[in-house]
N, C-alpha and C positions, 0 to 999 in steps of 0.2 A: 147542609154540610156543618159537621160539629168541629169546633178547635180547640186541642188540648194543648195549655205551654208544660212542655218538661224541662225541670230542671235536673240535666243529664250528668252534672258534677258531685250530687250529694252520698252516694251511696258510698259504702264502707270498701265495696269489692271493686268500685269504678265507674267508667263510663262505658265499657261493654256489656255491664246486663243493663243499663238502662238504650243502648244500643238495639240490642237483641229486642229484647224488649219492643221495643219501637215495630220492629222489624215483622214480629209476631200479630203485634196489634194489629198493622196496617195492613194484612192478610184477609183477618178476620173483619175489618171495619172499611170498608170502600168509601164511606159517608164520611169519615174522620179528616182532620187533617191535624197534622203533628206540629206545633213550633217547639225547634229543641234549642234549650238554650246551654253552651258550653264552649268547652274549647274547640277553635272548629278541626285543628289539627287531630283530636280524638273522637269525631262525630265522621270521616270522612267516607265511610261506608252509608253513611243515610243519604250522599250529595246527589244523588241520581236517582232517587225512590222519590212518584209521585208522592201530591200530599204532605211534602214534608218544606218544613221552611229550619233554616240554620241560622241562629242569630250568637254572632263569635262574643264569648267572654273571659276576661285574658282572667280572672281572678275564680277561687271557690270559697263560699262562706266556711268557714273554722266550725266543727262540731259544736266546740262549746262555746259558741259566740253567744252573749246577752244579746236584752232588747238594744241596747245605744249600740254596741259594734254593730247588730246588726242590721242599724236604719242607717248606719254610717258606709257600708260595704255596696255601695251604689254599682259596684261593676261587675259583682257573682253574678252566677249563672240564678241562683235562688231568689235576688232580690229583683232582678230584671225579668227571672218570668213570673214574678205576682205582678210587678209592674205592668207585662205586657198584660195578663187580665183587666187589671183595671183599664186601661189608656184605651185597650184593642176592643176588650169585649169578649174576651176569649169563653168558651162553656164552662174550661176547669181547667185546673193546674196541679201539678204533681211532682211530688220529692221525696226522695231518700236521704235528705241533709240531717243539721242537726233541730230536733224538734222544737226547742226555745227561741230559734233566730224565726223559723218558719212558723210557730205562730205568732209571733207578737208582729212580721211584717203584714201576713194574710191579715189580721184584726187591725192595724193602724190603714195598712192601707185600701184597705177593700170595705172595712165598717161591719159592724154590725146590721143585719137588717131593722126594720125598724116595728117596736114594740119589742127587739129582743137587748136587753141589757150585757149577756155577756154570751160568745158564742161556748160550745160543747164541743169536745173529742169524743166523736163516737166511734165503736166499734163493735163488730159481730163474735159472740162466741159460742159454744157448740153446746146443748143439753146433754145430756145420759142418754138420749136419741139419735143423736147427731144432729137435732135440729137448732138452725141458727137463730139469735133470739141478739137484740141492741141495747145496747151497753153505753150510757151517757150522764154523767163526765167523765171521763179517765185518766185527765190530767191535764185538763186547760187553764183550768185554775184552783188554787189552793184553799180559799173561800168562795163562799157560795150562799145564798141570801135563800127562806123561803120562797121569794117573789120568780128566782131565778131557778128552784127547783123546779116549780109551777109549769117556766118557759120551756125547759127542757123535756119537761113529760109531755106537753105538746106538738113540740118538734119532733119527738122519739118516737112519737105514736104517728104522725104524718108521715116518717123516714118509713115506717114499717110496714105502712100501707103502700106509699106509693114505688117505693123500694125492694121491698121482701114480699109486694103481693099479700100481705096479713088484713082480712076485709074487716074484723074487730079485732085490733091487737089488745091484750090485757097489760095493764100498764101497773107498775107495782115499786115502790118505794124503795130501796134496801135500808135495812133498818136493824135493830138488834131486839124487835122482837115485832108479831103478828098485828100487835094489838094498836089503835090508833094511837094513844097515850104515850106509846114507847117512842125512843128514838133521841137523837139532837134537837135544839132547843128550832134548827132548822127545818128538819125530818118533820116533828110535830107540827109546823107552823105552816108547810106543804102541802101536806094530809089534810088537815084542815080547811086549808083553799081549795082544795082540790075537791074534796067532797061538797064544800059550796056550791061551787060553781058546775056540780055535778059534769064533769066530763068525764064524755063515753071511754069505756075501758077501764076504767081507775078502780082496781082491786084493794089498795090498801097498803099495808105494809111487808115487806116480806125478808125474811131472815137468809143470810147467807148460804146457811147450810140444806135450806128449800131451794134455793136458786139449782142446783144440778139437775131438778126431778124436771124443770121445766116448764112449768104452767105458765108463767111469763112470756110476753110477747116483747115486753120494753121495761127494761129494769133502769130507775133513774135514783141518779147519788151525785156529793157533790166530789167535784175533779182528787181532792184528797184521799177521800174512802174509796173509789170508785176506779185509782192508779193503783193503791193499796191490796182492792178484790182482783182486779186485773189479773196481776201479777201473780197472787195468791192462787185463783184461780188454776192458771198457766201452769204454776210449780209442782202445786200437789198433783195435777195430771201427769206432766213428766216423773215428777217420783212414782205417783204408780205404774205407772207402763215399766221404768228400770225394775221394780220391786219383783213385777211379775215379771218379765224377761230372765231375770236371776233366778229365780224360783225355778222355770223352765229349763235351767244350765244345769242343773244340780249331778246329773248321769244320764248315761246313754238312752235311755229310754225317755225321759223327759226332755232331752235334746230333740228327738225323733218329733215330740209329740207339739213341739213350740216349732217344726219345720208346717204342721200343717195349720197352725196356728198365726204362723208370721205374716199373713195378708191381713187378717184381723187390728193385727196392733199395728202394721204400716198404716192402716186406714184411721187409724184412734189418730197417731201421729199426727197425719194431715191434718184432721178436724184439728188438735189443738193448738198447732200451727199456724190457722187460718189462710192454705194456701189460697182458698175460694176468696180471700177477703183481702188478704194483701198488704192491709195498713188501716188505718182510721180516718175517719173527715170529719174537718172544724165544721161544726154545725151552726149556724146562723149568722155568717157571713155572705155579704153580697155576690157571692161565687162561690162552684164547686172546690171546694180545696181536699186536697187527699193527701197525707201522708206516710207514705210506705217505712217501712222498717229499713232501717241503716244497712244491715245486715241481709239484705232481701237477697234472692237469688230472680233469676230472669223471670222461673215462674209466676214467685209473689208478686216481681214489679208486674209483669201483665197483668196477672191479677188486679190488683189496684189501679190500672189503666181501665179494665173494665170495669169496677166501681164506677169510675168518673162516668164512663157511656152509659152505666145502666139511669145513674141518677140524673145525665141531661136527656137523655132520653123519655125518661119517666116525667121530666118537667118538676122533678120534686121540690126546684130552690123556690119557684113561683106558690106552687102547692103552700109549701110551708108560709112563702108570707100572706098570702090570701087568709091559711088558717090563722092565724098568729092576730090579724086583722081581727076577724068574725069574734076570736076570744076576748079582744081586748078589752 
């Protein structure tokens, strides 16, 4: 039996999609068992559903709580379910809060694993194929050391095996140009370890505007550049999809012609979305930690529920520290 703690107060739209949510999971996952932590007066629909434990918290962490407010907020629903991971044991834990309070509790009190210096925000995002490829750092942190690029291209590439099923993922630098030489004084000084120590997968460096064709199985940057392509990312996709949507309005006949056209760009939508994916996870902390989007709707948060199940499932937190070990 797997335990996931939710934290059922973080979300932007409430405690009914993480409700829902719940409600969906434990459908699909008979092996699961749910602790929701929240108010109990707005969890009252979960009190009778196997599997599910209720733990009442009269407070919610504030969006934009810092690190100090938020090791000081001992009675939210956010700080008491990383707590219960750590104290209980739990497989993983999940939030829709605000991102700054939820990692700096996840990393103070859960730890880094050991050999890893600082953990990763990873996340999945879609090729020109539709295929999903992991995305790490994204914003866990602001600097980033060669030493710490290193850790996370081996994390990335463990997450993508034992996660996405990838039997040799291609593992590949971002960088602002192909060539080993190019890059931050960090990028270059990665590259170079990396080749050392020749590990499996490691292509090199690769430029932003190659990242859409694909070849990449694990694209690693540090948390600045890496929030920065995110984003970037994200945008430019939604500005093409409006660009071409408009283009389609122009008159009747091109109206006609974007009716049999419009399963196409709902389907883009999703992928850029990442409904399959739901949120991102701190990567090399002592526990599954997942963080959904603020803004999520029921689907995304199952979605991100099922993250947590695929990666304890998959056993990938042990995975990664065995590797981590071997590389040391």
């Amino acid at each position: 039996m797997y335990t996931i703690a939710v934290d059922c107060m973080g979300s932007d739209r409430g405690s009914v999609i993480c409700v829902e949510s719940i409600k969906t999971f434990l459908k699909r996952h008979s092996d699961c068992k749910i602790v929701a932590y929240g108010k109990k007066e707005e969890l009252v629909e979960l009190e009778n559903l196997e599997n599910v434990e209720i733990v009442d918290c009269s407070e919610v962490m504030s969006m934009t709580a810092g690190a100090i407010e938020a090791m000081r907020a001992r009675n939210t629903s956010m700080y008491k379910s990383i707590v219960g991971v750590k104290d209980n044991g739990y497989d993983g834990v999940i939030s829709a809060g605000g991102t700054a309070a939820f990692l700096t509790l996840a990393t103070v009190k859960l730890k880094t694993i050991e050999g890893i210096d600082r953990a990763a925000l990873v996340t999945l995002l879609p090729n020109q194929d539709g295929k999903l490829f992991t995305v790490l750092d994204v914003g866990a942190n602001v600097e980033t050391t060669s030493e710490q690029l290193v850790q996370f291209a081996q994390m990335g590439r463990i997450y993508s095996q034992k996660v996405l099923g990838v039997k040799e993922p291609k593992v590949y630098l971002l960088s602002n140009g192909a060539e080993d030489e190019k890059g931050s004084p960090e990028v270059k000084g990665a590259n170079k370890l990396l080749r050392e120590m020749n590990m499996p997968g490691f292509m090199g460096n690769i430029e932003g505007k190659e990242v859409v064709k694909g070849d990449q199985d694990v694209l690693v940057t540090g948390g600045y550049a890496g929030n920065i392509f995110l984003k970037t990312y994200e945008g430019v996709a939604k500005m093409m999809s409006n660009l071409i949507k408009r283009s389609f309005k122009k008159n009747l006949f091109t109206k006609i012609g974007y009716l049999f056209a419009k399963k196409g760009f709902d389907d883009l939508s999703a992928q850029m979305k990442n409904e399959k994916v739901g949120g991102a996870m701190l990567l090399g902390v002592n526990g599954v930690v997942v963080k959904s989007h603020g803004g999520s709707s029921t689907k995304d948060f199952t979605s991100a529920m099922e993250v947590i199940y695929q990666i304890v499932k998959a056993d990938a937190l042990n995975q990664i520290k065995e590797g981590v070990k071997e590389n040391a």
